[in-house]
N, C-alpha and C positions, 0 to 999 in steps of 0.2 A: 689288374685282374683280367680285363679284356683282353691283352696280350696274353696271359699266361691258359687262359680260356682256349684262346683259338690256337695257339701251339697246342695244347691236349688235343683238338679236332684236328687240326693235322696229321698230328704224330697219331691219334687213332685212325685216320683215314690209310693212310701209308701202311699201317701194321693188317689191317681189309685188303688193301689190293694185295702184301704180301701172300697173307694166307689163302687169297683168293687164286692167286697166281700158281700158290704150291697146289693146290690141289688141282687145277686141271693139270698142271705138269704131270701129276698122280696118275691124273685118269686117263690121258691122253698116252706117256710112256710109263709101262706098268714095269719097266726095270729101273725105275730112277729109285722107289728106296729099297735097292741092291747097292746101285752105285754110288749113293750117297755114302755110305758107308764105308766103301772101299776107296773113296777118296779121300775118306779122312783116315783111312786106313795107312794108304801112301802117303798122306801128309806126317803120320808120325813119324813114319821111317824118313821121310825125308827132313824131319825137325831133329830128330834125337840118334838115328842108326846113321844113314848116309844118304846125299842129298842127290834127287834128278836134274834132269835139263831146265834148265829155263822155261822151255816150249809148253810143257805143262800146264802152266798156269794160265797162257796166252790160251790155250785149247777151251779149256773150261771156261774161258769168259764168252770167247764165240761160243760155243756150244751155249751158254745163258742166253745170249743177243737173239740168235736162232729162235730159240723157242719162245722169246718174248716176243719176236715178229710175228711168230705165228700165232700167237692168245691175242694178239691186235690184230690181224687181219682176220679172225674168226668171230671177232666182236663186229667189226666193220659187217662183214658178209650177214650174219644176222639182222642187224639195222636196216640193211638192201633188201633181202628177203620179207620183210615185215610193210618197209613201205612199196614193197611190190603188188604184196597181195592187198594190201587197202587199195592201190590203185586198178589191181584188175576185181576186185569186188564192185569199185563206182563203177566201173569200166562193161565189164563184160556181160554180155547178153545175160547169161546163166548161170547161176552158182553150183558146186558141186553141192549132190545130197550128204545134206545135215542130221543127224537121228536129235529127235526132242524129249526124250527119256526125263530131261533135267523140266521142263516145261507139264509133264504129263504128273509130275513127283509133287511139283510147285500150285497145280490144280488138286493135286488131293492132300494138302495141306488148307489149304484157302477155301475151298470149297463148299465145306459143310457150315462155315458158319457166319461166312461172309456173301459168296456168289451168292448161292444157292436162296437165301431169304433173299436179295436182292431182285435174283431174275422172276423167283415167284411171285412177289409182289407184281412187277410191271406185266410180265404173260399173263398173271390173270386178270389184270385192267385190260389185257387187248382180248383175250377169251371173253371178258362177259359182255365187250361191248358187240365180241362178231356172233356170238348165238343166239343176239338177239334178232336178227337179219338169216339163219341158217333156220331154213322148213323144209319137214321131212314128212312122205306117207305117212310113215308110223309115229312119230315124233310131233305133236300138234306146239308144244313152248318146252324150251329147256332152259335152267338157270344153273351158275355156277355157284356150289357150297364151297368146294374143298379143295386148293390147287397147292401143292408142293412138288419140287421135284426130286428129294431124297437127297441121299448121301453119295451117291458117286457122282464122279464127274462125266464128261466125255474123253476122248479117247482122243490126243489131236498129233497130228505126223508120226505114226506107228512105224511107217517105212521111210519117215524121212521126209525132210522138206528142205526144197530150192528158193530159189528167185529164178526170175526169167523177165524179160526186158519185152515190150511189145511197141514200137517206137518210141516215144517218149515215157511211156510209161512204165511204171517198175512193177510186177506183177509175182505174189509170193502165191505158193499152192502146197498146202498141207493136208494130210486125211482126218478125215472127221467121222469118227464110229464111237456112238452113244450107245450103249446095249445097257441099261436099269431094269431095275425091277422091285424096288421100293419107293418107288414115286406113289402119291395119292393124288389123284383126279378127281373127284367127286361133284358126278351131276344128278341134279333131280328134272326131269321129266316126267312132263305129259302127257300120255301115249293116247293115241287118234285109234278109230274104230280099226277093225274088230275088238282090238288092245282097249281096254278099258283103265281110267286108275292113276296113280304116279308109281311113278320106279326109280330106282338109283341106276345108275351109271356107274362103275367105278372103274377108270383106267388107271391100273397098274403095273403094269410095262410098257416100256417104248424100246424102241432099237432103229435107230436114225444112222444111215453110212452112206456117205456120198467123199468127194473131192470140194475141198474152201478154197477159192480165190482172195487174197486180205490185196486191196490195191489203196497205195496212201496218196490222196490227192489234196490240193491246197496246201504246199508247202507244208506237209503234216499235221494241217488242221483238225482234216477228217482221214477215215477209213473206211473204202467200199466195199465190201464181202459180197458173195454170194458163192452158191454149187455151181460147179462148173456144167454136170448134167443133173436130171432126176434123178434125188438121193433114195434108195430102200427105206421103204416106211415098213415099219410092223409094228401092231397095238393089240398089248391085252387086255379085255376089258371082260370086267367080271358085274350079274347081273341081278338083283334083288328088288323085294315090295317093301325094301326101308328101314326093317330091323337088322338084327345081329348076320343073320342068314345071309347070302348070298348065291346066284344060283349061276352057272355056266352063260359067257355068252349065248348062246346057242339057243337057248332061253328065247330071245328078242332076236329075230333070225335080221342077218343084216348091217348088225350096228358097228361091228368093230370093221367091215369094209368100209362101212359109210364113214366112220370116225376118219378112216385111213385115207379117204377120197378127200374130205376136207380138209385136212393138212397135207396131201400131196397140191390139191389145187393150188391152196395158199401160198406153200414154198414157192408153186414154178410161177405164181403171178408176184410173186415179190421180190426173193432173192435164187433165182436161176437163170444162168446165166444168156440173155444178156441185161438182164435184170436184176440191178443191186440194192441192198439197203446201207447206209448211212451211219456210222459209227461217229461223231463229235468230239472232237481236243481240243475245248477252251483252254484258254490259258488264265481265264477269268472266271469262276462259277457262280450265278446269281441265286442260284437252288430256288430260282421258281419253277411251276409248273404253267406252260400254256396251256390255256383250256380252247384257242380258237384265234383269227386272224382274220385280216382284210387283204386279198391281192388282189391291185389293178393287170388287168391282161390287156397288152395291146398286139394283138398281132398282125405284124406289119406288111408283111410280103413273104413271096414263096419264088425260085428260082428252079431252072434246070429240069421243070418239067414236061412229061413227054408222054402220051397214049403207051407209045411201046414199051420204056422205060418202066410203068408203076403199072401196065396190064400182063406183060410175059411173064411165060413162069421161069423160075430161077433156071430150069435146063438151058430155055430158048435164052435167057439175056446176055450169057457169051457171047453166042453166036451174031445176037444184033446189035454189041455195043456204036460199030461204027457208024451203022443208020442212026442209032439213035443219036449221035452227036451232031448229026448234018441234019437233024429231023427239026423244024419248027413247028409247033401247033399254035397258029396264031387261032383258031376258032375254038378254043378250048375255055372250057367253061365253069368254073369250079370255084369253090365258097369253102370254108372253114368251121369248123364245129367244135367247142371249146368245152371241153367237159371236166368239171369237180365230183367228183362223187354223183350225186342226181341233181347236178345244178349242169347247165345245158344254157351256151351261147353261140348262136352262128354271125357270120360275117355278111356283108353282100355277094356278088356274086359279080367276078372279072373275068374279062378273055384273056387268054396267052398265056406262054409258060411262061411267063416272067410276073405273074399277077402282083397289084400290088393293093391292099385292102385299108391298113392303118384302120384299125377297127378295136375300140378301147372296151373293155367289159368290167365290172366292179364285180368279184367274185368273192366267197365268203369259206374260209376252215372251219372245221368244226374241232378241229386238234389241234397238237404240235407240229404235223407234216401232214401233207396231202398226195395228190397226183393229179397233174394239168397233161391232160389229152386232148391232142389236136387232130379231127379226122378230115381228110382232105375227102371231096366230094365232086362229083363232076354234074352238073346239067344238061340234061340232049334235049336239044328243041324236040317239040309235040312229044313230050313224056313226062307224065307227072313225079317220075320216080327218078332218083337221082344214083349214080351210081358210085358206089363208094371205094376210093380208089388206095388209099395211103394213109399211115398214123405215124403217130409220134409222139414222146412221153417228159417233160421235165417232172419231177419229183422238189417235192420246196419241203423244208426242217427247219427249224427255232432248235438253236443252240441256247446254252447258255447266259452266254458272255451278252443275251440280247441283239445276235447277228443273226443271219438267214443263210443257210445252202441252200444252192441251186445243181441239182445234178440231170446229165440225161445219156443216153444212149449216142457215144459220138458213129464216126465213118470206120468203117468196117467193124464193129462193135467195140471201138474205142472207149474213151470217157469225155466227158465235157461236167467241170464242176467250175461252179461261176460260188463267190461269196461277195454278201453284202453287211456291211460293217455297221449301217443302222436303216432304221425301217424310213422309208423315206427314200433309199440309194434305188436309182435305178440301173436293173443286170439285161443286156441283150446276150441275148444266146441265138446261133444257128445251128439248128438240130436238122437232122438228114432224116427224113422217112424209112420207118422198119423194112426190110423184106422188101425193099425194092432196088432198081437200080440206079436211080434218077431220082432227084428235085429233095430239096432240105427248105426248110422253112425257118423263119427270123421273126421274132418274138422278143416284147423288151417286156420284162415284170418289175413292178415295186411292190414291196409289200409293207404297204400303209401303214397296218397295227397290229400289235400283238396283245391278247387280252390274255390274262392269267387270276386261275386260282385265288387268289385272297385279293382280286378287285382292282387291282394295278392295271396300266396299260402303258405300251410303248410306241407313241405314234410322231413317225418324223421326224426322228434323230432329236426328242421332246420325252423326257419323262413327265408323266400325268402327277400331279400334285395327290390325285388318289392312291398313287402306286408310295410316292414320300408318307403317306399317313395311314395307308392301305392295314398295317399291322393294329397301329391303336383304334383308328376308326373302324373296320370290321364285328359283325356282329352276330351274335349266334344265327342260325339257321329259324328258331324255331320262334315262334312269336314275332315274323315278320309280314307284312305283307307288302305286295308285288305289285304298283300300277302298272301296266300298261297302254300306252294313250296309240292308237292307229293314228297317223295324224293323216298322210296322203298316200297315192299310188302316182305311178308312172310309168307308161311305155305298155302298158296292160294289153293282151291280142283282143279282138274283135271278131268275136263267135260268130255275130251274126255276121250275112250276109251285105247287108248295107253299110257294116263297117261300123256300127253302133256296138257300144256296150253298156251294161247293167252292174257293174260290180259291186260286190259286198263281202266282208272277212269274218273266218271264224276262228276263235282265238281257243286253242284248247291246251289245258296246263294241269297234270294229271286228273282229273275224272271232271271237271268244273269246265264248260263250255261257255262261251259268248260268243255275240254276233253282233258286227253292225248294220246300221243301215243302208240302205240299198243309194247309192248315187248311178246318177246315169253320163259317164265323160269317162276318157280312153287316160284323163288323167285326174280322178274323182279325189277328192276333200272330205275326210273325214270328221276328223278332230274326236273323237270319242276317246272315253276313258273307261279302262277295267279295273274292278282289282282283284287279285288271288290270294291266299295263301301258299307261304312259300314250303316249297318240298325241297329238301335235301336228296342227297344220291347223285348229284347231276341230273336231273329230271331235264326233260326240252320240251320249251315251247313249241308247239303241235300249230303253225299257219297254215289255211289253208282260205285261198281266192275262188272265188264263185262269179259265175256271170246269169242272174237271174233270167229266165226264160216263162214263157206259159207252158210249154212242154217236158221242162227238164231245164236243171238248172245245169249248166254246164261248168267245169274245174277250167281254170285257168292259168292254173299254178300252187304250188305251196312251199314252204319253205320250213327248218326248223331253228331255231333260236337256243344258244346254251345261256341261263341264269344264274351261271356262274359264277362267285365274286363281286357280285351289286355290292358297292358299298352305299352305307344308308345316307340316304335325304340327298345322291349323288344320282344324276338324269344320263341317261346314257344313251343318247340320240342316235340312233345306226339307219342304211337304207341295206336292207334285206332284200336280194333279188331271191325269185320266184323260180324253184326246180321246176322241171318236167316239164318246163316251156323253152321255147327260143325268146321271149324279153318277158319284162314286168318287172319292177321291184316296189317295194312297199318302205313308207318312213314310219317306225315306229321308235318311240321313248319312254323307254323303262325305267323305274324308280322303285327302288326298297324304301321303304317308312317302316318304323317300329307301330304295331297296334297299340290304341290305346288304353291305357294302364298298365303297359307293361313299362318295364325300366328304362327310362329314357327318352322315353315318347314326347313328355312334358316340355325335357326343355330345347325338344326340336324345333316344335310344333309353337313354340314361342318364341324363340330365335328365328321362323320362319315370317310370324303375322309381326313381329315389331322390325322385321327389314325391310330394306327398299332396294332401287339399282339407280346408280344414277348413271346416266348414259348421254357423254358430248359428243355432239357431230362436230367434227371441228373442218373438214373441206373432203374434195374428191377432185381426182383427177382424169385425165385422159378419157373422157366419156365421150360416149358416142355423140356425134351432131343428127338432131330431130326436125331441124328447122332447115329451109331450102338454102338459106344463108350460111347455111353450114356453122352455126351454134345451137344451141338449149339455154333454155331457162328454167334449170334444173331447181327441183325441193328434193324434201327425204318424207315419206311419209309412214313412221312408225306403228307398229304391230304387235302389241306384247298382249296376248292375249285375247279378251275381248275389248282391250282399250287402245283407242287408237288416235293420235298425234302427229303434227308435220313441224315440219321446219318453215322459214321464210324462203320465197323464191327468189333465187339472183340470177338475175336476167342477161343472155347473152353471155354465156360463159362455158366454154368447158372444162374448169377447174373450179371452180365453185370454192367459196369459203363463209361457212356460216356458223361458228362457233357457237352453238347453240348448244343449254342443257335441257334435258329434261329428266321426269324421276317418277319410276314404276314400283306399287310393292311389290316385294320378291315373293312369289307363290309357284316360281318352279316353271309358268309358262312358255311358252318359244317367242324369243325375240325375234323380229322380220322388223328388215329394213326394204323399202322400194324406192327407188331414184324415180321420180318421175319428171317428167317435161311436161310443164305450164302452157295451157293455152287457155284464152279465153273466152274464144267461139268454140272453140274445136274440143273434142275428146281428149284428157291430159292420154300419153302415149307414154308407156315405161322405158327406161332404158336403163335398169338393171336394179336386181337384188340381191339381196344377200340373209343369213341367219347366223346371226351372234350366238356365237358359242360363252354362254358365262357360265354354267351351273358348277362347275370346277375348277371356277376362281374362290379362292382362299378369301375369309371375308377380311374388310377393309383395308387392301390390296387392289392400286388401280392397276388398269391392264388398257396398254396402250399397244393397238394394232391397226395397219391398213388390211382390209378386207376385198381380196376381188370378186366384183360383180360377176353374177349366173346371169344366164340366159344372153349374153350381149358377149361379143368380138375382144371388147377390153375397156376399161374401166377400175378404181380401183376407188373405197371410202376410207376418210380416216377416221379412227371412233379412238374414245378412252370410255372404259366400264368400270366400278367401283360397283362391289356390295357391300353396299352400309348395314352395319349390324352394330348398334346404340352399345347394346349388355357388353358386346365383346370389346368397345372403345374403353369402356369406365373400368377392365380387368388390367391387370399387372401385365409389364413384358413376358414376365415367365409364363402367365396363363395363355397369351394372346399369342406365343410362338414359341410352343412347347421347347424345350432343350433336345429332347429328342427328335422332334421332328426337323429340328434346323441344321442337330447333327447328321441324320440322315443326307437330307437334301443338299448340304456342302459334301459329303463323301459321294452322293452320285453323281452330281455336277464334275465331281475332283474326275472317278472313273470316267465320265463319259468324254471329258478333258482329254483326259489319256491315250483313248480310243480314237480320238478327232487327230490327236497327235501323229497315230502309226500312221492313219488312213495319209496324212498329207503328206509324211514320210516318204513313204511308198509309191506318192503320186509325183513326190518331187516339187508342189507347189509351195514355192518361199514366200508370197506374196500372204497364203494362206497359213502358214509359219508367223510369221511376223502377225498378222492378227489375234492367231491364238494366243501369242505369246501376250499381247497386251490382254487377252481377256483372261489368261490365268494371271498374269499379277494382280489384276482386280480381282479374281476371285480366291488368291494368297492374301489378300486386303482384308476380304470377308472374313476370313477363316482367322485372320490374328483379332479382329474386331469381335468375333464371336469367342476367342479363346478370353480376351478382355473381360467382356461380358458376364464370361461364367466364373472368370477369379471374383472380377466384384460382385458376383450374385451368391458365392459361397462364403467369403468373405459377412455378407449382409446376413444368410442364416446362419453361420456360428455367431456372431454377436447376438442377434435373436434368441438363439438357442439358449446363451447364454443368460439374456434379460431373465427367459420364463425359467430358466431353474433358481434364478435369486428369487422372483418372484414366489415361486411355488416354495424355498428353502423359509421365505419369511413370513408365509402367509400360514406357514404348519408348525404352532408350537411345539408339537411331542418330536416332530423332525430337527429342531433346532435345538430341543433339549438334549434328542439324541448324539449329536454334531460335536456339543458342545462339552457332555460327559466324555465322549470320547476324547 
């Protein structure tokens, strides 16, 4: 049958090329069905009447050879032409203009019921966060009711769109004219004197035309946009006291230029060029939302700079390129200023254009993405005032996939897009100063943790055990309340004169104020506790630092805090630096508890007071020498709370092994560890600390880790932590490690497997190949051991199932009579 099979595709394939063959013959000579016919025409007279030449036949068969050469060389030539033009599309600077007709068709299909709710939701999460921050004469507070953008679309390559090549980079440019006019906008405002009252806003047209830049960087990861200049804004906006009525802008003289100035600004500080935003193409979507991040900033050094270089204006720097290269400023003086939003870090302050600072800063997002601005600064001796010479901008995004972009402004308005594949990687970038002619600066960032919406977090190439249980453990908003404990300060400035301070914090969390008490030290010890009730909306924690005075107290900083996502009876320990200053940051740890009597409080609140921590010291290494002999006689002396315990001293060592337990109840306190060195005359002398991170260890789960020592060169302890929890011992496998939760945590382990995979791919490291690989078959291991698990765990409830239906079938006479008539 298989033979007789593929002779029918043969023999149909043969009979395709025939017909395919007659017909361009067709098309190509339009007197061939003439001469078919007149051949067969001659063929009868020469079969039946009287017979031709030989030559004949011979003719007509060249004549077929002929035109079959040419339907083969005209299929060749097409194949040529097609991989020609793919090769000058990768190739060639610019592509010819394209019309997007089929693109424009494809948006008013899609548009009304997919974009369109899409992009309204997200602009007006970024509207209502920026009108909070937007103050006007007339205007005293404005909130957002009502934001859609209607049913058209925009308007995108009218006249066509290219590519164009800008050294390495690919560069697409399309038109973009939005003209609406059933869009709803809907603000209520304020209005400040003379204006008395609230009023509506309504903007109901827009009309946005400018030229789109789309540039795809990161091997197609992301996508950079922005207008190539400032695009035409126009807004109509219609004006009323709230009812049906409506009355003429004109009304409120002002607001539809004002409206138009604020989204002109915005655009040219966002995406104009040379200013882009960030488009993302995971190839993984975790569909969470960040709500906020930790990035370490170190900036390292700065190169190439020059007085005449970052002071001439752009006319003169032509002319002085060559001085400036033979130019050295070895007496130059200049510091670095590191700015988040109103969080503010500076550098020391180096000679020479080569300066080099290594200057690390713990900075804080309050989103998904931010902007890390660096302003170079110069120092003249006898002037108090510092002159400010040069900027430059990296831009940091939470993708997805749980990665990080990094983009910035490359050399001659290039790109520079750096990714990092988990939180933890560190990216060096060297970014070139805007608008001058001279000096780039080198910058490495990690960015530590990502916090997110429903109480998960991502820190250090480490999923939090809160993010695995984040969905079951989460808890309503409303019947919770909010500790907050201020525990310390550090690096705080010194108002006064003598270099003394007074500090105290005020804690504010919608309308409900605290304070602590006043300490006197540049790095004061609180330990205080608050508590709130919790507010929904995204509400922020309101810091603010104080340095007591008899005259006035003076601000020293403040900061704001997102309490977004606390999952309950889970401590969430962070150091907050302090905006509006050049240092300070503060430790505080936050805790959601359910109030009591409300659901679930109960059996928190007893699973809290019937556990314990039990905590072995088991050795430490490489610690500092305290003694002139160049050893220690190192102990551990612990801190959990207000209860405090040591270890034995072992004398003369600096590797210490003291195997020792001991055991706290668990009340949520901060563990502190202190290494101290033993004397017996002399004052013991520290030589390093640490704080044991357990509030988000999983109960009855040891957690075995070395910890390195703060405040000391190097040093490192080994510790194991258990929290013991009695009720949760005497509960079943299936209660004690939920199914779901254990499914989760093997498929993010599996993903994050995956990801650890590409990254060494990419990097080439076999050494680091070959480990993964043993750590996925162990955790192929897990994952058959857990399939195991749940056949015998299903297995055990149908047999159950079955007990209580015999049971319940013979414990209900009228059920059994029923059973049995039947």
């Amino acid at each position: 049958m298989s033979s007789i099979s593929s002779r029918r595709k043969k023999r149909g394939l043969r009979v395709e090329d025939a017909v395919e063959f007659f017909n361009y013959v067709v098309e190509e000579k339009p007197f061939v069905p003439v001469l078919i016919p007149l051949v067969l025409v001659c063929w009868g007279i020469e079969r039946w009447i009287f017979s031709f030449s030989n030559w004949v036949p011979l003719a007509v068969a060249v004549w077929a050879t002929v035109q079959f050469g040419n339907y083969q060389r005209r299929i060749v030539v097409e194949d040529l032409n097609k991989k020609w033009k793919r090769v000058i599309l990768n190739t060639s600077p610019i592509t010819p203009l394209e019309p997007c007709e089929w693109l424009n068709k494809l948006l008013m299909e899609v548009w009304p019921n997919y974009i369109s709710p899409k992009l309204s939701l997200r602009f007006a999460s970024i509207v209502e966060k920026r009108l909070k921050h937007i103050k006007s004469r007339l205007i005293e507070r404005i909130e957002l009711q009502e934001f859609t953008l209607g049913s058209y679309p925009p308007c995108l390559g009218l006249h066509g769109t290219r590519w164009s090549t800008a050294g390495d980079q690919r560069i697409m440019r399309l038109g973009f004219d939005w003209d609406t006019t059933d869009m709803s906008i809907m603000l209520l405002a304020k209005l400040a004197k003379p204006f008395m009252g609230t009023a509506r806003i309504v903007i109901n047209s827009l009309h946005i035309k400018g030229d789109l830049l789309l540039m795809p960087v990161l091997n197609g990861r992301a996508v950079l946009y922005s207008f190539l200049s400032v695009p035409d804004v126009r807004i109509g906006v219609a004006f009323g006291s709230g009812g049906s009525q409506s009355l003429p802008a004109t009304e409120l003289p002002g607001v539809s230029s004002w409206l138009v100035k604020i989204l002109t600004d915005t655009l040219v500080k966002t995406m104009v060029e040379p200013r882009r935003r960030c488009y993302s193409m995971p190839a993984l979507s975790l569909r969470k939302k960040a709500v906020g991040g930790i990035i370490y900033v170190t900036v390292v050094s700065a190169s190439k700079l020059s007085r005449n270089g970052l002071r001439l204006s752009p006319s003169r720097r032509q002319f002085d390129r060559t001085s400036e290269e033979h130019s050295v400023d070895s007496d130059l003086q200049t510091f670095v200023e590191v700015e988040l939003e109103q969080l503010t870090r500076r550098t020391d302050m180096k000679f020479g254009s080569n300066p080099r600072w290594n200057s690390k800063f713990n900075m804080v997002l309050h989103e998904e993405a931010g902007t890390l601005r660096f302003n170079l600064y110069e120092c003249t001796p006898n002037n108090v005032k510092c002159d400010y010479l040069a900027s430059c901008e990296v831009k940091v995004k939470y993708v997805e996939d749980d990665s990080t972009v990094f983009w910035a402004i490359g050399p001659d308005s290039g790109v520079i897009a750096k990714h990092a594949a988990f939180c933890g990687n560190e990216v060096e970038i060297v970014v070139p100063f805007e608008g001058v002619h001279s000096g780039e600066l080198m910058v490495k960032l990690v960015l530590k943790e990502w916090q997110f919406s429903d109480g998960s977090h991502v820190l250090d190439n480490f999923i939090s055990h809160s993010s695995l249980f984040g969905s079951s453990n989460f808890l309503p908003r409303t019947g919770r309340k909010v500790n907050i404990t201020v525990v310390e300060g550090k690096d705080l400035i010194a108002k006064d004169r003598s270099g003394k301070c007074a500090p105290y914090v005020k804690l504010q969390y919608g309308k409900i104020l605290h304070r602590t008490r006043t300490a006197h030290a540049l790095a004061p010890l609180w330990n205080q506790k608050f508590e709130f009730d919790e507010i929904g909306g995204g509400e922020l924690l309101m810091v603010k630092c104080y340095s007591e005075d008899t005259f006035g107290d003076d601000s020293i900083g403040s900061a704001r805090v997102n309490l977004e996502g606390l999952i309950d009876r889970s401590v969430r320990d962070v150091w907050v630096p302090l905006e509006k200053v050049n240092s300070g940051e503060l430790r505080l740890q936050i805790e959601a508890v359910r109030a009591e009597g409300s659901e679930g409080s109960r059996g928190s609140s007893m699973q809290s007071n019937n556990g314990w921590l039990e905590l072995v010291l088991l050795e430490a290494k490489d610690l500092i020498a305290a003694d002139i002999r160049g050893t220690s006689d190192p102990y551990v002396r612990v801190q959990y709370g207000n209860i405090k315990k040591r270890t034995k001293v072992m004398y003369k060592t600096l590797n210490p092994h003291w195997n020792q337990t001991l055991e706290f109840p668990d009340d949520g306190s901060p563990l502190e560890l202190h290494v101290k060195d033993h004397n017996a005359l002399l004052p013991t002398s520290s030589i390093g600390d640490c704080v044991v991170e357990y509030q988000r260890l999983p109960p009855n789960q040891m957690s075995d880790k070395w910890i390195p020592l703060q405040g000391v060169k190097r040093g490192e302890i080994h510790i194991r932590i258990t929290r013991k929890v009695p009720e949760l011992e005497k509960k079943s496998s299936l209660e004690s490690d939920p199914s779901i939760n254990r499914a989760h945590r093997i498929s993010c382990e599996m993903k994050q497997m995956m990801m650890k995979f590409q990254s060494l791919i990419e990097d080439g490291n076999l050494e680091g190949l070959s480990t993964a690989m043993s750590e996925l078959e162990s955790l192929e291991d897990t994952q058959e051991d857990y399939m195991i698990q749940l056949e015998t765990e299903q297995a055990l409830l149908l047999n159950k199932i079955k007990e209580l239906g015999q049971e319940m079938f013979e414990s209900s006479p009228n059920l059994s009579r029923r059973f049995s008539g039947v």
